[in-house]
Every structure is written in C-alpha cells, then in structure tokens.
C-alpha positions as CSV (number, residue, x, y, z in Angstrom):
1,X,90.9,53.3,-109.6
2,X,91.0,56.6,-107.8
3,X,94.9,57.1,-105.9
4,X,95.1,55.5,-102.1
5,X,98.2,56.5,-100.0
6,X,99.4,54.2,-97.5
7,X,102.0,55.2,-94.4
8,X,105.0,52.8,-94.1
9,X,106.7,52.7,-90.8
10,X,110.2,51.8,-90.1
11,X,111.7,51.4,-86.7
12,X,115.0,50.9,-87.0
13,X,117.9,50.8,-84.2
14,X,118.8,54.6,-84.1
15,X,115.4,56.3,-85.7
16,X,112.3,55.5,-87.0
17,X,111.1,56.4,-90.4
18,X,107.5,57.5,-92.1
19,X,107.3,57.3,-95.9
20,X,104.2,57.9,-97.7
21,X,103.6,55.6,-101.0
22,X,101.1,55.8,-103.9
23,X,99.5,51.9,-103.3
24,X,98.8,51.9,-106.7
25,X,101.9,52.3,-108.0
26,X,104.8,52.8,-105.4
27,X,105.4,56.4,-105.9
28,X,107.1,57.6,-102.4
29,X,105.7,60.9,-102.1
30,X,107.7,62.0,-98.7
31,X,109.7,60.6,-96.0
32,X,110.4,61.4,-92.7
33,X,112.9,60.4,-89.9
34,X,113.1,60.9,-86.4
35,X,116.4,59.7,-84.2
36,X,115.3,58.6,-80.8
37,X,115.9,61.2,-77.9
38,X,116.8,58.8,-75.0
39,X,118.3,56.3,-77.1
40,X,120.9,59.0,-78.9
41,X,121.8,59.7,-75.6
42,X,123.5,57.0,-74.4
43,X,121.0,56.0,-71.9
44,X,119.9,52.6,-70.1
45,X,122.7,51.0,-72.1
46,X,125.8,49.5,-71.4
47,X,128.0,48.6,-74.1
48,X,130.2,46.4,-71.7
49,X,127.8,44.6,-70.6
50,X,125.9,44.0,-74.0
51,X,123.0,45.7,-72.1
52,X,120.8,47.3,-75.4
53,X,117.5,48.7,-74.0
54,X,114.8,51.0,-75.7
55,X,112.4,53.4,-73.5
56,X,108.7,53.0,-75.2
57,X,108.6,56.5,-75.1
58,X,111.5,56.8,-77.6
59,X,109.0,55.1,-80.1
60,X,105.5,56.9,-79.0
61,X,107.1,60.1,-79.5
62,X,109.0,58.9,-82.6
63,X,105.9,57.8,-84.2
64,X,103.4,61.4,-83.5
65,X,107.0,63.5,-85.0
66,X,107.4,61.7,-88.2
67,X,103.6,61.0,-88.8
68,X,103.0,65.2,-88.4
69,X,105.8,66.0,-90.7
70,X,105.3,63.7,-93.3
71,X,102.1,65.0,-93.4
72,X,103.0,68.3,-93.2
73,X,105.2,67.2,-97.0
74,X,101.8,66.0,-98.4
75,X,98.9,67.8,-100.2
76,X,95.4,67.8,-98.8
77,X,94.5,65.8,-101.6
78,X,96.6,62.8,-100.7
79,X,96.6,63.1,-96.5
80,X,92.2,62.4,-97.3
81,X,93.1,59.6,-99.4
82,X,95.5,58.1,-97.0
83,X,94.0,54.8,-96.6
84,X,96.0,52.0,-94.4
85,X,99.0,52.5,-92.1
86,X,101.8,49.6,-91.8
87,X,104.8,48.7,-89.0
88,X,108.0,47.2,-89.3
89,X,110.4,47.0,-86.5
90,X,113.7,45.8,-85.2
91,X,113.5,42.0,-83.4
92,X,113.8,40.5,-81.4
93,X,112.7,43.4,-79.5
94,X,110.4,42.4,-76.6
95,X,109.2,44.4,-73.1
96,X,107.4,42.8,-70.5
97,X,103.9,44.7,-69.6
98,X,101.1,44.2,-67.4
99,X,98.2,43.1,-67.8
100,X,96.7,45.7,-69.6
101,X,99.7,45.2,-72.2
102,X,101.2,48.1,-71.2
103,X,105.3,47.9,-71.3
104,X,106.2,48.2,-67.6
105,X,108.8,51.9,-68.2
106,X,105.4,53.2,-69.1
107,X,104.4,53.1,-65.4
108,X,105.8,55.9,-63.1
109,X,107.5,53.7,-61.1
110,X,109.6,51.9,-63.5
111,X,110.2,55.1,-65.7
112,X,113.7,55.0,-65.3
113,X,113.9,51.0,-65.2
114,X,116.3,49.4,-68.2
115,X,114.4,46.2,-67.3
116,X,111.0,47.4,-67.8
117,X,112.2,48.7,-71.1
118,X,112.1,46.8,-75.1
119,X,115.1,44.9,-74.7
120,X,116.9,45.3,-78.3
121,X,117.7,42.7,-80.9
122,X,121.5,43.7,-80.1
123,X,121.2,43.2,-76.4
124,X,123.4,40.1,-75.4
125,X,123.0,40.2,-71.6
126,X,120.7,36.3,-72.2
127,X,124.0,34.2,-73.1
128,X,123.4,31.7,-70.3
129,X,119.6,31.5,-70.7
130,X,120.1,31.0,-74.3
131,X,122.6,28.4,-73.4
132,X,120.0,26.9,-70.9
133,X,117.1,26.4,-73.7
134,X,119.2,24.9,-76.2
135,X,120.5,22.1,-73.5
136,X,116.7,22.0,-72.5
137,X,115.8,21.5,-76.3
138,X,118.0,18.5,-76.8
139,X,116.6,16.5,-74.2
140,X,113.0,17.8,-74.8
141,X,110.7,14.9,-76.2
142,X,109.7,17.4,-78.7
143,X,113.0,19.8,-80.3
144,X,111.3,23.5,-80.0
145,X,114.7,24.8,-81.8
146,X,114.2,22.5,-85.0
147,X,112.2,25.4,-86.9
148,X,115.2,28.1,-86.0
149,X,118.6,26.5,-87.4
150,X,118.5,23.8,-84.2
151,X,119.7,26.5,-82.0
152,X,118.1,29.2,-80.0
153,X,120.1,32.8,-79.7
154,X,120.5,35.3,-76.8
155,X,119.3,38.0,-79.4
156,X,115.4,36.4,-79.3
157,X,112.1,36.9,-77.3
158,X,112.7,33.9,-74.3
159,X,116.0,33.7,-73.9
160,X,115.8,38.1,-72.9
161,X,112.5,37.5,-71.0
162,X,113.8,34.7,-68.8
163,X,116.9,36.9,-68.2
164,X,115.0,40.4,-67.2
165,X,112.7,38.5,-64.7
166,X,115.5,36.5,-63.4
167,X,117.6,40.1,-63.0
168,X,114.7,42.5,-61.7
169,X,112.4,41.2,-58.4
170,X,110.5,43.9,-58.9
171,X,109.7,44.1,-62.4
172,X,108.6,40.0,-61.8
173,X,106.1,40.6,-59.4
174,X,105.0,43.4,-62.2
175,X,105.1,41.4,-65.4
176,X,101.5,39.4,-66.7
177,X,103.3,38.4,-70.0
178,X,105.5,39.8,-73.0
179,X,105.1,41.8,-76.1
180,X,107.3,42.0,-79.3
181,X,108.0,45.8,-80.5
182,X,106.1,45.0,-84.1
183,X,103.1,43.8,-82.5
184,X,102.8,46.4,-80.1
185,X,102.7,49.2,-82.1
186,X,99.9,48.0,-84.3
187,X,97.6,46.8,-80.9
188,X,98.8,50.6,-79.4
189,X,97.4,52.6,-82.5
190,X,94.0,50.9,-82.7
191,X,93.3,50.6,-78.8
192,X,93.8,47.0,-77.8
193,X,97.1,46.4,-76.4
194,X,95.5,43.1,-73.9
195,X,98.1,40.4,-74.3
196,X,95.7,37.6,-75.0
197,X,94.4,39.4,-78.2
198,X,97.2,41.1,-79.6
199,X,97.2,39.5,-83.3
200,X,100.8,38.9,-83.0
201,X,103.1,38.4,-85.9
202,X,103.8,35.1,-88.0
203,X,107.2,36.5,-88.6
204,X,108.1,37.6,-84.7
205,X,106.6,34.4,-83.5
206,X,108.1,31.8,-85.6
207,X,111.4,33.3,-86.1
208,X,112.1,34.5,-82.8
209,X,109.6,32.6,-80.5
210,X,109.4,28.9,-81.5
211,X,106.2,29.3,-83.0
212,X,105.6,26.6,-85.1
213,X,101.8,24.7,-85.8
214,X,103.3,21.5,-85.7
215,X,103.2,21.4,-81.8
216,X,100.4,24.0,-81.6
217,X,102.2,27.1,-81.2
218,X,104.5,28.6,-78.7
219,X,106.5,25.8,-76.5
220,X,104.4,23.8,-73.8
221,X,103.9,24.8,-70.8
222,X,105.4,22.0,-69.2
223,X,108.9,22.9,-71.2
224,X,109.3,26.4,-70.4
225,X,108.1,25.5,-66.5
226,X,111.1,23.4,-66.3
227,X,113.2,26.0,-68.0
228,X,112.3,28.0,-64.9
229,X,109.7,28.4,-62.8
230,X,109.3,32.1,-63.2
231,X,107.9,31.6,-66.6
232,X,105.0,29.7,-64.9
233,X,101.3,30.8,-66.2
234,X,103.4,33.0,-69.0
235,X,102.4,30.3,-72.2
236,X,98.7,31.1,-71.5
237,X,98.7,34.7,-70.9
238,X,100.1,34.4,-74.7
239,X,98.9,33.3,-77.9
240,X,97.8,30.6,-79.8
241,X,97.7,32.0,-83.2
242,X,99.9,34.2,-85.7
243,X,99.0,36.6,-88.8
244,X,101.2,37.8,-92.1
245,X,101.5,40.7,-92.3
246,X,98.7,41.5,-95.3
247,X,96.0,41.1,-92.4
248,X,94.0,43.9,-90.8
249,X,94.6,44.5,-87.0
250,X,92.1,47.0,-87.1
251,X,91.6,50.8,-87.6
252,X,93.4,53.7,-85.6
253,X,92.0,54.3,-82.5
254,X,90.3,57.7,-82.5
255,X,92.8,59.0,-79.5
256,X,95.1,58.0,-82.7
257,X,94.1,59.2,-85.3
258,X,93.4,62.5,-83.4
259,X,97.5,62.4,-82.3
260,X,98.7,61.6,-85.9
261,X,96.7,63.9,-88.2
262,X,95.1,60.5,-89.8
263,X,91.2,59.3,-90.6
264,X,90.1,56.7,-87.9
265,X,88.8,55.0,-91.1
266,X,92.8,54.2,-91.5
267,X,93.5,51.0,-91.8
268,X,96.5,49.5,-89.5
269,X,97.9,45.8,-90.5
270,X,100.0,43.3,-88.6
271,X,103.3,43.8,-88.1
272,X,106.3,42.3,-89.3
273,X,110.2,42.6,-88.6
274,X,112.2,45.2,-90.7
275,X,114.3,43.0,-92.5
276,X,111.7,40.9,-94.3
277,X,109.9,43.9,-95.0
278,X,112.9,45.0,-96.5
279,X,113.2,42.1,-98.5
280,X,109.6,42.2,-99.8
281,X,110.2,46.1,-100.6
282,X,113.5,44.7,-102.5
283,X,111.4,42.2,-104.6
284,X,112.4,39.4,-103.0
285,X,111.2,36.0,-105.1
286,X,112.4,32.5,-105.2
287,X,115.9,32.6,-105.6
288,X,116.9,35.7,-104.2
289,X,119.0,36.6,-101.7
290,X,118.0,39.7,-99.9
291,X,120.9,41.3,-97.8
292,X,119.7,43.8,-95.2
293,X,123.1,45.5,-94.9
294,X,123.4,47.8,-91.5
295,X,124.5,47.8,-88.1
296,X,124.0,44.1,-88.7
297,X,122.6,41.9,-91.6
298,X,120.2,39.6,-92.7
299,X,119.8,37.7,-95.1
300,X,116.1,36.5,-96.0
301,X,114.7,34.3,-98.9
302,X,111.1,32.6,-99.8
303,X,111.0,29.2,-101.0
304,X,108.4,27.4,-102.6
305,X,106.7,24.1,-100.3
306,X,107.6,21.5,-102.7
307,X,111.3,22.6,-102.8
308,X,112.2,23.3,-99.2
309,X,110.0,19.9,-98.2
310,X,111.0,18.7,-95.2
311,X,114.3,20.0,-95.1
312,X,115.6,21.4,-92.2
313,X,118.7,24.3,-92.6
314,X,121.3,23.6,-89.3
315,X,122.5,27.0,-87.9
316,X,120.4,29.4,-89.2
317,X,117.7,32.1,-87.9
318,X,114.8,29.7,-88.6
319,X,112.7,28.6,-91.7
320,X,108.8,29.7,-91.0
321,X,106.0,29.6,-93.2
322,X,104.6,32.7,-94.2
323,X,107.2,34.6,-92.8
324,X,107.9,36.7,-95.5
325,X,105.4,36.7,-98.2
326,X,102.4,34.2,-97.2
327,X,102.7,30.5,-99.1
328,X,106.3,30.7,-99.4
329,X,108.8,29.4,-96.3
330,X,110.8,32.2,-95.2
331,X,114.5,31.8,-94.5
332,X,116.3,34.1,-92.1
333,X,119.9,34.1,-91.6
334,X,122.3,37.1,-90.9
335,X,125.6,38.5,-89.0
336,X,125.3,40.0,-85.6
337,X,127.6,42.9,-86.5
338,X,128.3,44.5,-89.9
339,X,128.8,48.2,-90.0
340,X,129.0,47.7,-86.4
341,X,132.3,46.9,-87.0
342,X,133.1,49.4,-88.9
343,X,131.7,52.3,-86.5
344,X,134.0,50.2,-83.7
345,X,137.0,51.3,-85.1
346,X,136.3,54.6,-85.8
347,X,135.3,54.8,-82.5
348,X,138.7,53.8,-81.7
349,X,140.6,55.7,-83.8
350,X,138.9,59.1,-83.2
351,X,139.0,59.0,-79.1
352,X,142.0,61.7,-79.1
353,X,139.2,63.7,-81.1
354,X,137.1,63.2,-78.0
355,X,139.6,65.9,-75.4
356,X,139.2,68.5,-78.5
357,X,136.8,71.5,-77.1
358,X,135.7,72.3,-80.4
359,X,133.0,69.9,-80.7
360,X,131.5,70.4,-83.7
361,X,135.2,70.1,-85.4
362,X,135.5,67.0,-83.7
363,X,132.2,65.6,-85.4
364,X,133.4,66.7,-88.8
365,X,136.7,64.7,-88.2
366,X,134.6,61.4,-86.8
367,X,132.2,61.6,-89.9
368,X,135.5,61.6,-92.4
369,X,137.3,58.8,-91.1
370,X,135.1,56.0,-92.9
371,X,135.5,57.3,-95.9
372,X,139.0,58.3,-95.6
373,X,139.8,54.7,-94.8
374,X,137.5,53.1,-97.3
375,X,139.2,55.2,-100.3
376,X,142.9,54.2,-98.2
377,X,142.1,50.3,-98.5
378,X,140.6,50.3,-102.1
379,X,144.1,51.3,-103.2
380,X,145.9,47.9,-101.6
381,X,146.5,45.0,-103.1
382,X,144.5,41.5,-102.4
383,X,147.3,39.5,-101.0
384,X,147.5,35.8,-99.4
385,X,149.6,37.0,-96.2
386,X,147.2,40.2,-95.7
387,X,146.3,41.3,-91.9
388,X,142.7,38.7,-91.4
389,X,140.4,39.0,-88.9
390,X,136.7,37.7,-87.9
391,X,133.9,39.1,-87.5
392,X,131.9,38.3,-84.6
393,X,132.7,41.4,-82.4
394,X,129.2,41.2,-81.7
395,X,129.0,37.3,-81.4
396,X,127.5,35.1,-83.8
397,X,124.3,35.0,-85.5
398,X,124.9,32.4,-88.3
399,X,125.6,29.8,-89.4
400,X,125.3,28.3,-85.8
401,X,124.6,30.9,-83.2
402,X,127.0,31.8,-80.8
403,X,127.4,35.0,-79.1
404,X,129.8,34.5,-76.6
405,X,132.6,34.5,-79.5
406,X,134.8,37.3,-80.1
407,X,136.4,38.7,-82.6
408,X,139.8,38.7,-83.4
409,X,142.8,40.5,-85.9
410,X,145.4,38.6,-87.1
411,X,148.6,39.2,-88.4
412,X,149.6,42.3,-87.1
413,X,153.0,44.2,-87.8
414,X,154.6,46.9,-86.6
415,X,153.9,48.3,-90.6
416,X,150.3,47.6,-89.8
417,X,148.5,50.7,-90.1
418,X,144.8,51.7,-90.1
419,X,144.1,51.3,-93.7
420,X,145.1,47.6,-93.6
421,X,143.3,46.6,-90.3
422,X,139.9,48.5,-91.7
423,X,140.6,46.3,-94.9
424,X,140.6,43.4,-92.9
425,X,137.8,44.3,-90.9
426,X,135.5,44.4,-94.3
427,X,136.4,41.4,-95.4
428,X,136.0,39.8,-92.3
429,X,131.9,40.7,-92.7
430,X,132.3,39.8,-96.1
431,X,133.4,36.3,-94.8
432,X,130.8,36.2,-92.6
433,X,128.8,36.8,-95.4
434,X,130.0,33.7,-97.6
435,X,129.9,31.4,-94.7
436,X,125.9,32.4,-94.9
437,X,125.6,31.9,-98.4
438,X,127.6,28.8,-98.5
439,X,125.8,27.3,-95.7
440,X,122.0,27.4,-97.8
441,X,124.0,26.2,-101.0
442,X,125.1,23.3,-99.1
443,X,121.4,22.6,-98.2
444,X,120.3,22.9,-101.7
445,X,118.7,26.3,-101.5
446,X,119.0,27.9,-105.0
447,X,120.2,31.0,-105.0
448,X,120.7,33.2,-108.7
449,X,120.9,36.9,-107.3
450,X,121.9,38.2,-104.4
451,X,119.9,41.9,-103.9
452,X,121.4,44.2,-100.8
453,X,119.3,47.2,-99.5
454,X,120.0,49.2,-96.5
455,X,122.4,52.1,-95.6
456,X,126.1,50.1,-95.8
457,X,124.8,49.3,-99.3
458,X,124.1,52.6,-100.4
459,X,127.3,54.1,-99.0
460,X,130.3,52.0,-99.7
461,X,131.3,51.3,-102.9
462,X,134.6,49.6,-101.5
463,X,132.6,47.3,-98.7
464,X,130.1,46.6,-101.7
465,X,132.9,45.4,-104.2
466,X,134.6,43.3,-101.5
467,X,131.6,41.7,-100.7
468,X,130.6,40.4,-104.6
469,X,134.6,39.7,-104.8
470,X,134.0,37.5,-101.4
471,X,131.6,35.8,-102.5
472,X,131.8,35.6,-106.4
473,X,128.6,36.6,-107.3
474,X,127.0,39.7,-108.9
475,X,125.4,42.2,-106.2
476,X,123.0,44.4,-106.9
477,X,121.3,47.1,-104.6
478,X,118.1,48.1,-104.4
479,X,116.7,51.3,-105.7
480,X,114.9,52.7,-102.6
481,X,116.8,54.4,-99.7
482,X,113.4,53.2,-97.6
483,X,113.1,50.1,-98.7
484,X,112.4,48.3,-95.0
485,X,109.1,51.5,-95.2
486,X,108.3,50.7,-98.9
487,X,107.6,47.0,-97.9
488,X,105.5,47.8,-94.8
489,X,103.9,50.1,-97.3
490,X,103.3,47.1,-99.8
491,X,101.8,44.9,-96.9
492,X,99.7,47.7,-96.5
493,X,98.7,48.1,-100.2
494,X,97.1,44.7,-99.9
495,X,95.5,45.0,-96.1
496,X,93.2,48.1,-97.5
497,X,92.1,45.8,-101.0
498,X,94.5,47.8,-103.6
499,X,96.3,44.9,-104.4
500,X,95.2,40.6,-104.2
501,X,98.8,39.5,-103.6
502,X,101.8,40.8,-102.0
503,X,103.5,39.5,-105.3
504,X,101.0,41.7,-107.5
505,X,101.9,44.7,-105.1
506,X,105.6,43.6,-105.2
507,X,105.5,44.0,-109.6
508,X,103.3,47.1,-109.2
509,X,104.9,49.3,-106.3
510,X,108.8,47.8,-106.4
511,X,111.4,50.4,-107.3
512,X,113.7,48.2,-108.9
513,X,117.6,48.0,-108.5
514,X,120.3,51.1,-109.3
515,X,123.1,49.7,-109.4
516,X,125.3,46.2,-109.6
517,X,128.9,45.4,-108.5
518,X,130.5,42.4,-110.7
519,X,133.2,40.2,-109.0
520,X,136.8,40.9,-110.1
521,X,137.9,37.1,-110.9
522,X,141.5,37.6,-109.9
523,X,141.0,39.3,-106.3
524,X,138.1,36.6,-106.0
525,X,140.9,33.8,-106.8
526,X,142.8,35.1,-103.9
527,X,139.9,35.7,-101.8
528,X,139.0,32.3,-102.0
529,X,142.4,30.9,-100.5
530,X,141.8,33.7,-97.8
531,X,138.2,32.5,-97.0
532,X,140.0,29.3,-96.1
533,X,142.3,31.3,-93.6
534,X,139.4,32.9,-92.1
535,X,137.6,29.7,-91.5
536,X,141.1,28.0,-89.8
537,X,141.2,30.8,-87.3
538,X,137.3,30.7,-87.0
539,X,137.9,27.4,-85.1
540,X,140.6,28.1,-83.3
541,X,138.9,31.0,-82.0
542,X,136.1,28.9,-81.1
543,X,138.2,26.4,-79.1
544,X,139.5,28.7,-77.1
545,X,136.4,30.0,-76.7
546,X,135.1,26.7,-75.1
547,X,138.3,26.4,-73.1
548,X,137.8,29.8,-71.3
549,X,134.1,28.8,-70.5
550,X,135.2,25.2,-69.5
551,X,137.7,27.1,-66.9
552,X,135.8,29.1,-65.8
553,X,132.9,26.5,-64.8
C-alpha cells in the first residue's frame, strides 16, 4: 500500500496544533503550533468573574497559519498524498449562531461581543443555571443527568447557553441555535455549517449535552421549556443523531482547500474532544487509565458492554457509548484545575516582577520560578503535619461536580515559605487525582495502568513522582508530545479506508510510552494518612461552602 498522510488538528486552550502523520504507520512528519492572537491578549475575559470566551477568529486564522507551515515542513511528495484531515478541540466549548450556523462574533455587529463568542470549557460564569438543571433533573419524570455522573456542570454546552441568552438581549433575539467548537470546525471546512445538519459529535453530545438514545437524544422539549422559556424552539433547531469520530463529514470545501494548500479530494471526519483523542493517541484499552495532564485533567477509559452493564458511575463526567473508541463505553472524569494551579502561584509570586521595565528580564524570571520551586520541594521531606491544601481553585469537576468550591491552604506558619506551599499545591492535584481513581475502583472499574500525556507530564518530573506516590501506582507517559493531534490523526487513518478499526490504527500508528515513574512505598505510606487529611478538610470546606450560599439566599 502506497503512503497516505493525514493532518491532525489540535485546539487546545492557548494554541492550536497541526501535525502531519504517516496513516500507515504513525510517523509524525512535522508539527506546527500557532498561540491564539486575541486570546494571548487578555481579551473578552475576566478572570474574576470566571468569564473564559474565545473569538472564532482566533481559530479561523489559527487553522490557515499552521495548515501553511506544516505544509511548508513537508515534501511535495507527501502534501499530494495527504489524504483526510481530522479535529479535536477543547469542550465544552459552544457559541450561539444564526441560522446559517454562523457563530454570532462573526457578524459585524457582535465583533467585539464576549457573548457571541465560544464560551470555553473553563468559563464558570453558568453556576446557577447549572444549579437550576440539576434541581430540574431530580424532579424530571425522566433523570437527563443519569448518563453524566447524576450531575450536570457549569463547564457544559446548556448550562453556558441558558446563561449567555439570559445575560445578552441582543445576542437572544440573534441566536437560531448552538454549536460545539469540534463540530464546527469540521461543518466550516467542507461548506455546511446549517445547524440541523451539522453531523455533530457522539463524544460532545453525550458527554457534555445529555445525549443519550435511551430517551431519543438531546433532553425534551418540554424539560428544557420549563428550564426556561428562552430555550423554546432550541431542541428542534438541533439534532437527533451523533457520529464517532471514524465517520466522514465530508470533503474540504473548495474555498478550503484553496485557503489551506490541501486537495478538495481531502477527506474531513467528525470531530471529537481533545482529551479522548488524546487518550486514543495514548493507546488507550480496557483497563487503562488515560490522564490528560494540563491546565486541567482528564481522565478517560473504554469499557467493554458486558462489564460496565448497567452500572451507573455517581459524580463523574458521564459514561457514553462510543465516546471514545466506537463499541466500548467511554468514561470521562477529570479536575477542573491542574497546572492551573501551578501557573496561579507563579502568578503570585512574580507580580513585583511585573513594575520591572525590562520586560524581557522579567519573562526570564516568570519562566524560572516553576522549576525553581519544583527542584526546592523535591528536596523536603514527606511529613504527616506538612502545609495541605485542596485543589479546586477552579471548582470541581469530579467526583461530584461543584464549581462554586474554593480552594484552600492549610497549616500555614510564619516558617512557611514558597517551596512548601508549591509542595502542597502538587499534592493537592495529586489528591484530586486519587479521589478520581478511587471513585471508579469503588464502582468496580478495573484499572491495571495508569498512562498520562500532555504538557504537565512531559515537564515535571517532581509533579509526576508525587502523583504515582499519591496514588500508589506505576505511571507511565506517553511517547508523543502531540498526542491529542496523533489521535485525531488515527480517527482520520480509519475515515479515509487505511485502517478497519480504530484499535488496528491504535497497534499500527501508537508511539508507545518513554518513560515510567514507580511509587516510593514509604512516602506513599505517609501519603496515604495525608490523603485522609485532605479529604477531612474537603468537607469542611464544603460545609462552609453551603453555609455561605444558604446566607446569602
């Protein structure tokens, strides 16, 4: 069989990503990244406000960049044999549009409008619509949260759509119906971008949108009408059915193909979100863990039918067939903030670097402090009464969404210094991390490896070792620095006919692992008395969580 080359796209949080791959055999010929301009900036967010949005533009002109300089890496030879094109992307990461499916910050008028914008998965202005469709649920004759851990998060598709027509008069009157980020970038590139026959995404839909067969898709119309009003006529400007990802949207447009360099004979397939790409691209099977380990995690496995049966996991990011890898139930769970965390307190500790006038000094002092801190913290001991903290400075994810909860350092001295708190803030996400893993054990999910990809993994030795330490187990970390591309490049693989299976293109594309970190058995001994402490002030922080809401209602 002659060589076909498939385009992998990645759109993560701060840039997107192009990588070229042999289909045959996995070979990743050249990558390419471009940050987003507006995004970089600082604009139409508000960090106070947990206001995260995205301008379309950011990822149009993202997309022709990286397309036209991975090219420009590639021999003539291998851009005519470039075959199918794939997407992954950050979600839940939805936009309203018209109904031409255009997002609405694409019209002139709402240009400059944050609420016309993708609302990203980090954005947590939907707490109280969140909070409305999980009371909604429970009284519902039919639970629409049963498929997604029993309850629905601020971070997903409704919950940010209810919130941005309820905020914006004029983007209502404006908006026909809503469009996730991975399906809209497959529609865009082969000329069909009408909501009604977007092929949307098995993975967006049932993990982030309620999707689920056994009530015949999306919630009724009835429940989200009495969820509000506003969302009258939006189930059936929508969709009935979903796709995995090794389906064929189409082929680029030629206005497409034209902008990227590319064949209109190039095949584009349905999109998927980046972590389970990830996890696919990590050789993800039964029994593996995946860890997507970034500005957040999360934490993805298959399952077969006949061992998940009907068995329904509280508290996490939702169980959905075909999710993942098509005939296996996917599992999604994950932390709202990982190296989040970590980039807080830098942020804190380098603001006197802020008033310094030589700027590009200053950037060289921000860029050293991780790793200044990270070599600091590997030299202290594991101790009982150590400084402990949680780690939900972004909220919760799972087990058991809850983003209005806060994080919190305990055990402060005045011989605290910055070295110990950044200690505690890593093992705070490697807590987070257990709780995960210890909620699926307790719910009979097998797990024998736990595999981690993504940049925390590849750049922290110390977080890594805390992490297996944490939680007791071997971790290993995936070969590829693209991993999220390389599995959007194996969905691809099997969309243009190189491969049957994504498992076949899985054995013959996967990159395999680089390196493993073993527990130490003594620090994990200690760990596991301080996991205890960490789950102690886990409540208390949570009841007076409650109390402050209770007040203030």
């Amino acid at each position: 069989m002659r060589n076909q080359y498939v385009i992998g796209i990645d759109y993560g949080s701060d840039s997107v990503r192009a990588m070229v791959v042999n289909a045959l055999n996995g070979e990743e010929i050249a990558i390419s990244e471009k940050k987003y301009t507006r995004w970089n900036k600082g604009l139409y967010c508000d960090p106070l406000k947990n206001r995260y949005r995205q301008h379309p533009l950011d990822y149009i002109e993202g997309l022709e960049e990286v397309v036209r300089d991975v090219l420009d890496k590639c021999d003539k030879n291998i851009i005519e044999n470039i075959t199918g094109l794939g997407f992954d992307t950050t979600g839940s990461t939805p936009a309203l549009v018209d109904n031409e499916g255009l997002p609405l910050a694409l019209r002139e008028e709402f240009l400059e409008n944050p609420n016309g914008m993708f609302v990203l998965w980090k954005d947590h202005t939907a707490i109280k619509e969140a909070e409305e469709i999980n009371d909604l649920a429970q009284k519902w004759k039919i639970d629409y949260t049963k498929y997604v851990g029993g309850i629905y998060s601020s971070e997903w598709v409704w919950a940010k759509m209810l919130h941005v027509l309820r905020d914006d008069d004029s983007i209502r009157e404006e908006a026909f119906s809503w469009v996730e980020h991975c399906d809209w970038m497959p529609a865009l590139v082969t000329g069909n971008t009408k909501p009604q026959e977007i092929k949307r995404s098995r993975c967006a839909a049932g993990h982030k949108a309620m999707w689920h067969e056994e009530w015949g898709g999306l919630p009724s119309s009835d429940f989200l009408e009495t969820l509000d009003p506003l969302l009258i006529g939006f189930r059936e400007r929508l969709y009935n059915d979903t796709f995995t990802s090794d389906t064929i949207v189409g082929n680029l447009s030629s206005e497409w193909a034209d902008r990227l360099g590319l064949s209109p004979n190039v095949k584009v397939g349905v999109g998927i979100l980046d972590a389970h790409a990830g996890a696919v691209g990590g050789e993800v099977k039964p029994g593996s863990l995946l860890r997507v380990i970034g500005t957040s995690t999360c934490d993805i496995m298959v399952v077969p039918y006949n061992e998940i049966n009907n068995n329904l996991i509280p508290g996490i990011c939702g169980q959905v067939d075909g999710s993942v890898i098509p005939n296996f139930v996917g599992l999604e769970a994950g932390q709202s903030a990982f190296g989040d965390i970590y980039a807080w307190f830098r942020r804190v500790l380098a603001w006197p670097l802020s008033l310094m006038e030589d700027k590009n000094q200053q950037k060289r002092l921000e860029d050293d402090i991780i790793a200044q801190l990270s070599e600091e913290a590997a030299k202290l001991p594991v101790s009982k009464n150590d400084v402990i903290a949680t780690d939900w400075l972004n909220g919760r994810r799972s087990p058991d969404a809850d983003q209005s909860l806060k994080g919190t350092i305990s055990g402060l001295t005045l011989g605290t210094n910055a070295p110990m708190i950044f200690k505690a803030l890593v093992e705070a996400t490697a807590f987070g991390s257990k709780a995960i893993v210890d909620r699926l054990i307790e719910n009979d999910i097998g797990i024998n490896e736990i595999i981690t990809l993504g940049g925390v993994s590849k750049k922290s030795d110390f977080v890594m070792q805390t992490l297996s330490n944490v939680i007791n187990i071997p971790i290993k970390v995936a070969k590829s620095n693209e991993t999220c591309a390389l599995g959007s490049a194996i969905f691809t693989s099997v969309v243009i006919g190189v491969h049957n299976t994504v498992q076949e293109a899985q054995k013959a594309m996967g990159s395999g692992m680089e390196k493993v970190y073993l527990p130490d058995s003594e620090k994990a001994s200690t760990y596991a008395y301080k996991y205890k402490k960490y789950l102690e002030l886990g409540v208390s922080k949570v009841s007076e969580t409650r109390a402050c809401q209770d007040s203030i209602i």
